[in-house]
C-alpha positions in Angstrom: 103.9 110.0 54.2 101.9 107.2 51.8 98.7 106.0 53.2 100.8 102.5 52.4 103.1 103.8 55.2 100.6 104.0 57.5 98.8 101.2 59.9 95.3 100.0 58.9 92.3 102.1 60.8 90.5 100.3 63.3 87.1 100.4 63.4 85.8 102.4 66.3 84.2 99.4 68.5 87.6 98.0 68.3 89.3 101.5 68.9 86.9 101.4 71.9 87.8 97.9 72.9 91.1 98.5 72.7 91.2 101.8 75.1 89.0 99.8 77.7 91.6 97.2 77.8 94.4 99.8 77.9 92.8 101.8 80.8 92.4 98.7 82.8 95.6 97.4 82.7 97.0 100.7 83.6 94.5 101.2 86.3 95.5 97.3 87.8 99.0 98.7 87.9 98.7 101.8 89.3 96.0 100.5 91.9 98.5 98.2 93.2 101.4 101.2 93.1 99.0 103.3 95.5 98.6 100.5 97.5 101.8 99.1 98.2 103.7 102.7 98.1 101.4 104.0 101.1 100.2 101.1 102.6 102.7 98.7 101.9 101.8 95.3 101.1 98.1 94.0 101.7 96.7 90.6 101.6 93.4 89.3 99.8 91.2 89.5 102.6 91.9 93.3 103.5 91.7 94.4 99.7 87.8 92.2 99.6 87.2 93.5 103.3 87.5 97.1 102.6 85.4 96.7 99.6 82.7 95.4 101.1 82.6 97.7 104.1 84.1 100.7 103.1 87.0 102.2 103.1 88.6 105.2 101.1 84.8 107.1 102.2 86.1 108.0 105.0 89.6 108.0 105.0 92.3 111.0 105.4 91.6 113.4 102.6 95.1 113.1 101.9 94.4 109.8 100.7 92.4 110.9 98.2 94.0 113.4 96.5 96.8 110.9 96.7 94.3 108.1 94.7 92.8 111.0 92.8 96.6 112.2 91.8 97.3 108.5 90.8 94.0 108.3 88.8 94.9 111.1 86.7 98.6 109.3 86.1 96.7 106.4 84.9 94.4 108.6 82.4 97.5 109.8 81.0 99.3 106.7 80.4 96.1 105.6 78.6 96.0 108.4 76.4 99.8 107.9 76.0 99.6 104.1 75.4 96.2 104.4 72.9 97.9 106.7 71.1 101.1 104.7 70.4 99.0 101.7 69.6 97.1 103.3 67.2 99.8 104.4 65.2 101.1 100.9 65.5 100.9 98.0 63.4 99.1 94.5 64.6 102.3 92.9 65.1 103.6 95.4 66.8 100.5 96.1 68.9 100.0 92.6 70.6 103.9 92.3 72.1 102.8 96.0 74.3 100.0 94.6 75.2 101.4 91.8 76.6 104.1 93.7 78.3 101.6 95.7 79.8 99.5 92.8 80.7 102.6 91.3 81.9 103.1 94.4 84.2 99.8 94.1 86.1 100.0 90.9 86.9 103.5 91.7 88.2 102.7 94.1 90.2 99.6 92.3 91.9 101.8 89.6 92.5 104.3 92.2 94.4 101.0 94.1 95.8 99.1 91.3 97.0 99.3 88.0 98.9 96.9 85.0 99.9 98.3 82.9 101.9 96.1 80.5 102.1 97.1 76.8 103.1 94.1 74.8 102.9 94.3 71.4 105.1 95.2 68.2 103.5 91.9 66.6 103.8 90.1 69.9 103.5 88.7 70.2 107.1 88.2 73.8 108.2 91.4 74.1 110.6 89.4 76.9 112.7 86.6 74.7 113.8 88.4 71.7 114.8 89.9 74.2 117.8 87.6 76.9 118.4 86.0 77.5 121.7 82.7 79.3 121.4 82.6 82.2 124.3 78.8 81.6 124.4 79.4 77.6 125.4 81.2 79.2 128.6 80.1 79.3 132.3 81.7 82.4 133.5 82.9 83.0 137.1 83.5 86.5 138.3 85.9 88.3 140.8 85.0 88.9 144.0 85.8 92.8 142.7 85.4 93.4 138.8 88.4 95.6 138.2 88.2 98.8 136.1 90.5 98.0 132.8 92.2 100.5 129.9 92.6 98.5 127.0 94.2 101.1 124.2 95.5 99.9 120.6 97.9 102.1 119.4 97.7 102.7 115.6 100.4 100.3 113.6 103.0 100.3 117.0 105.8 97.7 116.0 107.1 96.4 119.3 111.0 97.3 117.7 110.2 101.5 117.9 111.2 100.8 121.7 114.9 100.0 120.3 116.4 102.6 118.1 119.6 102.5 116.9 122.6 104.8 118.9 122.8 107.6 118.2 119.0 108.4 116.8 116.7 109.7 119.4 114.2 107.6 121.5 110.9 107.3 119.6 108.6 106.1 122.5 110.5 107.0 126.1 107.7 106.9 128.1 106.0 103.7 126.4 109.5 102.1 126.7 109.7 102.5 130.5 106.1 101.6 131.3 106.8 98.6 129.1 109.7 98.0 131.3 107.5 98.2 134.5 104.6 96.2 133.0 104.8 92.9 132.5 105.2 91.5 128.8 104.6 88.1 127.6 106.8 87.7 124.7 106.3 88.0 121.0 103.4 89.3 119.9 103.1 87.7 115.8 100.4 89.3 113.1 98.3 86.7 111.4 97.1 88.1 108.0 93.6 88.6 109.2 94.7 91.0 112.3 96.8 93.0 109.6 94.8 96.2 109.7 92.9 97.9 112.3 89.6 96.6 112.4 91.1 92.9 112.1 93.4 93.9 114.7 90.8 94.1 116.9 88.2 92.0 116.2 90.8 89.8 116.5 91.9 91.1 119.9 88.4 90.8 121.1 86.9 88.0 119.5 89.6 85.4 119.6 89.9 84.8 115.9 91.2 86.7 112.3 88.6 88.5 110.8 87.5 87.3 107.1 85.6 88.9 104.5 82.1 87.1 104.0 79.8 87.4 101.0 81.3 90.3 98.8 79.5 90.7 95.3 77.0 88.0 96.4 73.4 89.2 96.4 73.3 88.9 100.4 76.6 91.4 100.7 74.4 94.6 101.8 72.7 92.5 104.5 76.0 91.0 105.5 77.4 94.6 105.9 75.0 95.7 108.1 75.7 93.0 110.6 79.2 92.4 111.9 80.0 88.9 113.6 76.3 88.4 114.4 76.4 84.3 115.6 79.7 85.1 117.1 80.6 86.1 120.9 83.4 88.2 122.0 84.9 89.3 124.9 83.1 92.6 125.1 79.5 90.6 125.1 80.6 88.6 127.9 81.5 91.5 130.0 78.9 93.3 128.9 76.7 90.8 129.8 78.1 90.8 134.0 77.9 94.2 134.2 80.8 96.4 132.5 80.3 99.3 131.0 81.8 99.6 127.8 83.5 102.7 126.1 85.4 103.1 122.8 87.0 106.3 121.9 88.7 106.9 118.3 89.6 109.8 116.5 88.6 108.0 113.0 84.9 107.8 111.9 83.3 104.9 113.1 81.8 104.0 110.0 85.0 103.0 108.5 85.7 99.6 107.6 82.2 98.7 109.6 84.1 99.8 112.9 81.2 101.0 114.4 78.9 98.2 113.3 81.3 95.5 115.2 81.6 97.7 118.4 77.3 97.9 118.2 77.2 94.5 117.5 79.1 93.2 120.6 78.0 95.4 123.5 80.2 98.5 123.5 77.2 100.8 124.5 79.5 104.2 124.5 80.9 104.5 121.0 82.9 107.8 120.2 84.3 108.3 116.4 84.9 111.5 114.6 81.2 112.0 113.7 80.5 112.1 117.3 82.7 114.3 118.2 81.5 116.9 115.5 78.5 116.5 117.0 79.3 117.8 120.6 81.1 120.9 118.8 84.5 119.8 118.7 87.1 121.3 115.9 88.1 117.7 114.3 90.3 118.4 111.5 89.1 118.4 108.5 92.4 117.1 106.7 94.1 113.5 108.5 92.0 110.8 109.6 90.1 112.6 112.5 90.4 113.8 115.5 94.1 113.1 117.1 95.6 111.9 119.8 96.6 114.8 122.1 92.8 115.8 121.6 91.4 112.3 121.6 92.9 110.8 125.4 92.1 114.6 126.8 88.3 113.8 125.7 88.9 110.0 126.8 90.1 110.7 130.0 87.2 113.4 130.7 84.2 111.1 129.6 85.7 108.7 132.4 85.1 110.8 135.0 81.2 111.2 134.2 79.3 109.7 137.7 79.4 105.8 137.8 75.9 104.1 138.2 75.8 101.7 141.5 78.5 99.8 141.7 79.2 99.2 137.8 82.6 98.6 136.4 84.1 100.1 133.4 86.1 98.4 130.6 87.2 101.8 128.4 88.7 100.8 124.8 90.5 103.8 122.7 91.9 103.6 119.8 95.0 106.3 118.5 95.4 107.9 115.0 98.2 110.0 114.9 101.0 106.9 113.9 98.6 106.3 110.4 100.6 105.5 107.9 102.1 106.5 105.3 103.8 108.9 107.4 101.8 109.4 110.5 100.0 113.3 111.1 101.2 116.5 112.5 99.7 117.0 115.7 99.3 120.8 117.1 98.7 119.3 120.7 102.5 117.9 120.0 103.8 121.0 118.5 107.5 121.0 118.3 106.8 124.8 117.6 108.7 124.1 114.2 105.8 125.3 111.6 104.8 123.1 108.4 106.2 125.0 105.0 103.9 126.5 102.5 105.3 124.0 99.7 106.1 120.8 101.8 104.3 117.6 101.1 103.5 115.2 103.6 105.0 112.7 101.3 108.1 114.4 101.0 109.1 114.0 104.7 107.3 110.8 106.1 110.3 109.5 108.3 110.4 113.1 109.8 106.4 113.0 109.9 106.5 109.6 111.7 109.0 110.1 114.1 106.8 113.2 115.2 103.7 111.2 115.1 105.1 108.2 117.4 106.5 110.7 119.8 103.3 112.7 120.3 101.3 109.5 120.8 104.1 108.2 123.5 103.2 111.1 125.1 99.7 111.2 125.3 98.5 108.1 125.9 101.7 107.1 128.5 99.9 110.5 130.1 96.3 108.6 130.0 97.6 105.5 131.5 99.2 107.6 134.6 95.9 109.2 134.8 93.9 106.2 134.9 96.1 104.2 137.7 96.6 107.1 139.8 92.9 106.9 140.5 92.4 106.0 144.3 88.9 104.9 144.0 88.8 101.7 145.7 89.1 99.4 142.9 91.3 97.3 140.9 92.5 98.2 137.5 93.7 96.6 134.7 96.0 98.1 131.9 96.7 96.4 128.3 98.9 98.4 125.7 99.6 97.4 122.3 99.2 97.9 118.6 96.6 97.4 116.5 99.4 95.6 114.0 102.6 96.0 112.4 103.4 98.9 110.2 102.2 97.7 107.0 104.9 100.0 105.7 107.7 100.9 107.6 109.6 104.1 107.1 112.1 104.3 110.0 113.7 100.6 109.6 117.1 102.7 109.4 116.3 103.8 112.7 115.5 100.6 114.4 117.9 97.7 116.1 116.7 94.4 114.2 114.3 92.0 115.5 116.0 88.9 115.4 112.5 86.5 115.7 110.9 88.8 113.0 108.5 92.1 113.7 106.2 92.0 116.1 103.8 94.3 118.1 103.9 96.5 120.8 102.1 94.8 123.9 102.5 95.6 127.9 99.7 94.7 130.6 99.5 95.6 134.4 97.5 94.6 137.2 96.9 96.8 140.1 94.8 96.5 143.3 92.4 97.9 145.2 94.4 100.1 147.3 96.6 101.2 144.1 99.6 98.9 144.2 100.9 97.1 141.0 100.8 93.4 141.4 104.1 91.2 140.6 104.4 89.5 137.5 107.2 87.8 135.5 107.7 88.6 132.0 107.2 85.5 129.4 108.7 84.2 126.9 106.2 83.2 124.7 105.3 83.3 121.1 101.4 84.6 120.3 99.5 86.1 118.1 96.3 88.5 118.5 94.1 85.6 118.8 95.4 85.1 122.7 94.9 88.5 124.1 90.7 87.8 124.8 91.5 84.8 126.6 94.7 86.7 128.8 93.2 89.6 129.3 90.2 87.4 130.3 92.5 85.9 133.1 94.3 89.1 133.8 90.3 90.9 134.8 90.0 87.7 137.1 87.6 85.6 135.2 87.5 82.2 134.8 85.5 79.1 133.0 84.6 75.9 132.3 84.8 73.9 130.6 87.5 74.5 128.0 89.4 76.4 131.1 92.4 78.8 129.7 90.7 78.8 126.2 89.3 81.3 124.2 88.1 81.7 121.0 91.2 80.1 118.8 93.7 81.6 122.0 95.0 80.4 125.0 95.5 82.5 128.1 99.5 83.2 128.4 99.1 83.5 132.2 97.4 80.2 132.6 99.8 78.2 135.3 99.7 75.6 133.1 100.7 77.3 130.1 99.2 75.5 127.3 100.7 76.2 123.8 99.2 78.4 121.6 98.3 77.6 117.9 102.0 79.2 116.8 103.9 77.5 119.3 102.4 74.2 117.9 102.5 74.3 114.4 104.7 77.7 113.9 103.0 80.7 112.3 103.7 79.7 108.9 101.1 77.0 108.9 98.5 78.7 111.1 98.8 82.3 109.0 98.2 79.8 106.2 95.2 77.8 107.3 93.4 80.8 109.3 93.5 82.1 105.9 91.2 80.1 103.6 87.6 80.6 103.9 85.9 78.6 107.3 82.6 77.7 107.1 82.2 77.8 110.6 83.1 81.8 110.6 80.9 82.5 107.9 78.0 81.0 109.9 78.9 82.7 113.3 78.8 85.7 110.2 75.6 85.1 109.6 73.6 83.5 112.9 73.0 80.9 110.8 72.4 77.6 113.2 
């Protein structure tokens, strides 16, 4: 071929320029595949929140060979698409790029939301109705019950309706749900969407937001969590519980362990920890898991009891991870793993194992825990973390006419044992409402602001006040709980 034939040489720093460009299209694209093809889609806030406090360092390896395994896709394509380019004319060159470009932004927009809805006046919507826990005069019990609060990894409330004829996935959780008492629907704001937001949010009364990425304060921010803030945990902390957390996943992911340090939980137990005492936690999966974890829970809550304390235990499951949940040998269906099968290539099959392991185990703590004759009350408050960002068993699953929602169930028992009456509700809630109930549900109560916590409402308030989504719908509060609050990033930062 004629050197007339062939397209003008670039000069190297544009050769260069051009390859950076390529790579970092490629590498917006196939960011945004990893994400939404094993965790389904994400919002703003989660992407900037696990920047800033960490994320894939301590994640399931299989994660990262998964990222690694997509990096080396996108080197490819680079080397693929700079080569084609090259041998390109200019003409021809600029319509690729713009496909590719095209492509990226595609596939953000399919990867990630924001749904933020500022107010029409641009008042900060979370200040105008939260109640600050430290403006509260608290009034105990007469007895400060013991209470089991467990989040169970990504639980959708509709895994306790399968459809005929496929298996139950949770029997035991279904029939202690059926005994407990449940409150209604329980809705995920965007800023309870993943575990530690989940939470916090549980715990603190409000959606978690990411404050000061990329600013020159973000390392200081990161080693605080919630700092101005009060949540639950302080207050009970603060008259006398004892608080545990147990998790099988390091504590240092996503600043977990900084937020339970932060607000009182004096007996934290991640996957460093318990390395440290000489246990076997997997080295592959995200730590140790749950037929391990609640064995280990439920031990540690028999240690001796100073004076008269009372205990508020918090433990947090693994196994139902997604993409596909993990294999648990404390589950064994005694059906080994083969040689050549990838985790990927079976994650209904994974998950359905994964959900029925957990049912077991932690249906197994909560029997433990009540069945205690020790002379004082208990409470018990079951739920997910949050909705399965990606669901892999929808074929499996009746629909939920009012949307998804999350697992939730809570008992009260007495002194002497015996499980209090209460009628289920009909309500519609969202994480934001569980400090405030489970507040009431312990036996505390306040003034002034009675019934209100936080941004929630106690559900078993006689007077049942409406919650933010029963007022203006979840739509418009998902919306403007999601735009940046000035009052949140002070409570951040204990700024006055």
């Amino acid at each position: 071929m004629s050197s007339a034939c062939l397209p003008p040489r670039l000069p190297s720093p544009r050769i260069a320029l051009l390859a950076a460009l390529v790579f970092l299209l490629w590498s917006v694209v196939g960011a945004t595949w990893f994400l939404r093809t094993y965790l389904g889609l994400v919002t703003s806030d989660q992407v900037l929140f696990h920047l800033q406090h960490g994320g894939m360092d301590y994640a399931d390896p299989r994660m990262l060979w998964r990222a690694f395994r997509c990096l080396c896709a996108v080197l490819l394509l680079t080397v693929a698409s700079g080569w084609l380019l090259l041998r390109l004319r200019r003409w021809h060159r600029l319509p690729l790029l713009a496909l590719l470009g095209t492509g990226a932004v595609v596939s953000v927009n399919a990867t990630v939301s924001d749904p933020c809805q500022p107010e029409p006046d641009g008042s900060d919507f979370l200040a105008r109705h939260y109640v600050d826990p430290a403006s509260l005069s608290l009034q105990l019990p007469a007895a400060r019950p013991d209470v089991l609060l467990v989040f169970v990894e990504s639980l959708d409330e509709g895994y306790t309706r399968t459809r005929p004829p496929a298996a139950p996935l949770l029997p035991r959780l279904t029939r202690l749900q059926s005994d407990f008492q449940t409150l209604g629907g329980l809705h995920n704001l965007s800023g309870s969407s993943w575990t530690v937001g989940g939470i916090f949010s549980a715990l603190c009364g409000l959606p978690l937001q990411p404050v000061g990425l990329m600013s020159r304060n973000s390392l200081e921010y990161s080693q605080g969590f919630f700092e101005g803030g009060r949540c639950l945990t302080d207050l009970l902390a603060a008259n006398g519980w004892e608080i545990s957390f147990y998790g099988g996943a390091s504590l240092q992911f996503a600043g977990k362990g900084q937020f339970l340090q932060d607000h009182h939980v004096a007996r934290r137990f991640g996957a460093e920890q318990w390395r440290q005492a000489g246990l076997p936690v997997p080295t592959g999966g995200w730590g140790l898991l749950d037929s391990d974890l609640a064995d280990l829970a439920w031990a540690d809550m028999q240690r001796p009891r100073h004076a008269d304390e009372a205990r508020m235990s918090l433990l947090l499951t693994v196994d139902t991870h997604g993409p596909g949940g993990a294999r648990d040998a404390g589950c064994s269906t005694g059906q080994p793993q083969a040689a050549d099968e990838d985790d990927d290539d079976v994650p209904a099959e994974l998950m359905r194992g994964a959900l029925r392991c957990t049912d077991r185990v932690v249906a197994r703590l909560v029997q433990r825990f009540v069945a205690q004759r020790d002379g004082r009350p208990k409470v018990v408050w079951l739920m997910g973390d949050h909705v399965n960002p990606r669901p892999v068993l929808n074929a499996d699953l009746l629909p939920e006419p009012a949307g998804r929602t999350v697992f939730h169930a809570l008992a009260r028992y007495d002194a002497d044992g015996r499980m209090l009456p209460a009628v289920d509700g009909r309500r519609q809630f969202t994480h934001v409402d569980i400090a405030a109930t489970l507040a009431e549900a312990m036996g505390l109560s306040w003034a002034p602001q009675a019934h209100r916590l936080g941004l929630g409402v106690s559900l078993l308030a006689p007077s049942q006040p409406a919650t933010l989504i029963e007022r203006d719908g979840i739509g418009r509060v998902d919306g403007r709980l999601s735009c940046r609050s000035p009052l949140f990033q002070r409570l951040w930062l204990n700024a006055a």
